[in-house]
C-alpha angles and dihedrals in degrees: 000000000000112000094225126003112204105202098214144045118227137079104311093039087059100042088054088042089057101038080049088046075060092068116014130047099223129054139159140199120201105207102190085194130068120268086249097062091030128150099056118230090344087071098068094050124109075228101244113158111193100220126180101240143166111236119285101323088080092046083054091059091049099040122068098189098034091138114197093252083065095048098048081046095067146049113218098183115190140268118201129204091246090058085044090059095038089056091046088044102050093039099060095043090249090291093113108119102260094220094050111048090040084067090043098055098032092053089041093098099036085049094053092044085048088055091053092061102050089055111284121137127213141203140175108260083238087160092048119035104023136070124187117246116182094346096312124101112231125211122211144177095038093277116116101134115093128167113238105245090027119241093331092045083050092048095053095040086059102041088047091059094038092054093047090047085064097263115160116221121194112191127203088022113132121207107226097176152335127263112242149158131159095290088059138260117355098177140294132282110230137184106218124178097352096315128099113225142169119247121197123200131163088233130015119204106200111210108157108131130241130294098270096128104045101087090203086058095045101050090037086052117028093026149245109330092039099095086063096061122099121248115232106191135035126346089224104063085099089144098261090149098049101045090045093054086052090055093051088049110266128157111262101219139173138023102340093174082044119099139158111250131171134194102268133194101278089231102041113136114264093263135023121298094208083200079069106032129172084344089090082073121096112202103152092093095115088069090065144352137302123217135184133211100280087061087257135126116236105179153056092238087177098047096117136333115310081251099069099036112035092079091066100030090078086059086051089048088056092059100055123089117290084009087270153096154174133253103213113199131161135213098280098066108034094106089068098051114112124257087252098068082064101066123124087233107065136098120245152170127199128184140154095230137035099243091053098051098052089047084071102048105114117226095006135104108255101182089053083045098057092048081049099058102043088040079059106044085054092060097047119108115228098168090083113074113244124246131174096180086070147034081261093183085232093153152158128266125203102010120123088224109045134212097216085179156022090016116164124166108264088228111114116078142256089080107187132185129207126197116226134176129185112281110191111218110188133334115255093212115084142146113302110255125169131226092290093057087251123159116244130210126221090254086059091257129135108251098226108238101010123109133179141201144151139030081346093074125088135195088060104078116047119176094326142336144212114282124266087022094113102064088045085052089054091048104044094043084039101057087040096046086045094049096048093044084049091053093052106050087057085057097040085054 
């Protein structure tokens, strides 16, 4: 008999493998996907956690080889727990559960501190979320930590110490369901190497991520039109978790028709390559314009930083005709475009005037495009200096859609277009847990032995969220969910 089980395998499911390893001597991790593809969803991120912290005393902390030219080179800032919970609060449109998020944004910090000794390593997202003014490098949005090696470089750092503390891990093993009778969880029932086996434990965590990848689910929960996004991550977050927790009782919670979705390579393949990872993503659009197939804007591109906007612009993508768009730029502002944008799979245009470049947009109206853009470089206000480093209030006037932000003219060539489609990243909507990551019943009760965390909990994510607080999500709930599984398999025994 195994002491805890932890159904998953990224980076929630081994943070709560290696809290639970604090406080209990057998643990297990079910991984439904090969070694090889391994991480789940984690796997795929480019590994940002969005943390509250105070200037670069905290980065310091968190960074081993943080020198002090680097650290005369850039400007931290701060973000204080008080901007972490505003944000939470304003991008979800104040429906995230209160209790939870307090804990998410007040163990941010401690958490990340917590990774780091168990072997994480951490470094400032100087190349995402920083550009250099006057020789200092500016953070922005709220988003500074990244893991050294992204997801996959997070993924491997916990494995690695899971798997030194004494974790079992078990790969291509399935949950199917969870063991249970009237006194709570026994175990799980898996199917591993081809055979299907009980497993009993004294606590399950169940870690699994959200539905994402199970196209019924998609179009029954988030609507007509969703089984034709693309997945970004993982093939295997088909909901198992979830699905087995309902069965066993849980309280479904959250924003079950929410999701997070990005705008994605049109021609990605229909789940995650994880040769290509998170660089089939294309955030630099507040930097120029996005147009759908009938040659019209859609969208404020300059309505907040990328980093508050880009998680519901893929539903908004969706919407538009043929599910697509371009992304428009011009020559003044392709050195701040993302590396992303540099990939040998991507689709591109390129011209050296306007007229020829919307001549070249497939499936678009390129006549309607090239009214669209100069329609657009007339409203634009050049009379107020441009900053990305801030919201710099250089807007639109007169358009029915505005550009609140970022808006240059589209006149220097280069002039270069990107296809992008919609690429669903995880489902908002999960099973109901408490402060302590248990797990609660539809009749409001703990479920004794069952803890969540994760994509699989509602009640967090509502209609969008600030960026990199989703790895941050899976860490915080994971090490809590671990440590009280842990707990109470000392006092099942």
């Amino acid at each position: 008999m195994y002491d805890v089980i932890v159904v998953g395998g990224g980076n929630a499911a081994l943070c709560a493998a290696l809290a639970a390893r604090e406080h209990c001597d057998k643990v297990l991790v079910l991984e439904r996907a090969p070694e090889e593809e391994s991480g789940g969803n984690s796997r795929f991120t480019a590994g940002l956690l969005r943390i509250a912290y105070d200037g670069a005393q905290d980065m310091q902390r968190l960074i081993d080889d943080l020198s002090p030219e680097l650290l005369a080179q850039t400007d931290f800032g701060t973000y204080t727990e008080a901007q972490f919970l505003d944000d939470m609060a304003s991008v979800t449109e104040y429906r995230c559960d209160p209790d939870l998020t307090e804990l998410l944004v007040t163990r941010s910090l401690d958490t990340a501190l917590w990774m780091k000794s168990k072997g994480v390593r951490f470094t400032a997202a100087w190349g995402r979320q920083a550009f250099k003014v006057e020789g200092r490098f500016k953070f922005w949005g709220g988003l500074t930590l990244e893991a050294v090696g992204g997801g996959p470089g997070l993924v491997e750092a916990l494995t690695q110490s899971a798997k030194k503390r004494g974790v079992d891990i078990w790969y291509r093993a399935r949950a199917l369901s969870l063991i249970a009778d009237d006194a709570g969880v026994h175990g799980v029932v898996v199917r591993h190497q081809g055979k299907s086996e009980r497993v009993p434990s004294k606590a399950v965590v169940l870690a699994a991520g959200g539905f994402q990848a199970n196209t019924e689910w998609r179009t029954r929960y988030l609507g007509p039109g969703w089984e034709l996004a693309k997945v970004r991550g993982t093939r295997f977050n088909t909901g198992d978790g979830i699905r087995m927790a309902l069965d066993a009782g849980a309280a479904a919670t959250g924003n079950w028709s929410g999701c997070h979705a990005v705008a994605w390579e049109r021609n990605a393949p229909e789940t995650g390559d994880l040769a290509v990872g998170d660089q089939f993503q294309k955030h630099s659009y507040p930097w120029g314009i996005y147009i759908n197939a009938l040659g019209k804007r859609f969208v404020d591109e300059g309505a907040d930083f990328r980093n508050y906007t880009y998680a519901k612009y893929g539903r908004v993508i969706l919407q538009q005709p043929g599910q697509f768009a371009w992304q428009i730029f011009d020559g003044k502002v392709r050195h701040l475009l993302r590396d992303e944008y540099k990939i040998r799979q991507v689709t591109k245009r390129t011209a050296n005037t306007l007229a020829e470049l919307s001549s070249q947009l497939e499936d678009t109206d390129g006549k309607a495009t090239l009214a669209e853009i100069e329609a657009y470089n007339r409203a634009v206000r050049t009379d107020v200096p441009f900053n990305p480093n801030e919201k710099d209030g250089r807007g639109t006037r007169g358009l029915a859609i505005p550009k609140s932000n970022w808006a240059n003219t589209i006149d220097t060539p280069p002039f270069e277009a990107y296809a992008v489609t919609c690429g669903i990243t995880f489902t908002f909507g999960g099973v109901k847990i408490n402060t302590d990551a248990q797990v609660l019943s539809s009749d409001g009760e703990t479920i004794p032995g069952l803890f969540a965390a994760g994509e699989l909990v509602g009640g967090i994510f509502w209609f969008n969220y600030p960026g990199g607080s989703g790895l941050t999500n899976g860490a915080v709930f994971g090490r809590i969910a671990g440590t009280n599984a842990g707990k109470t398999a000392g006092v099942r025994s």
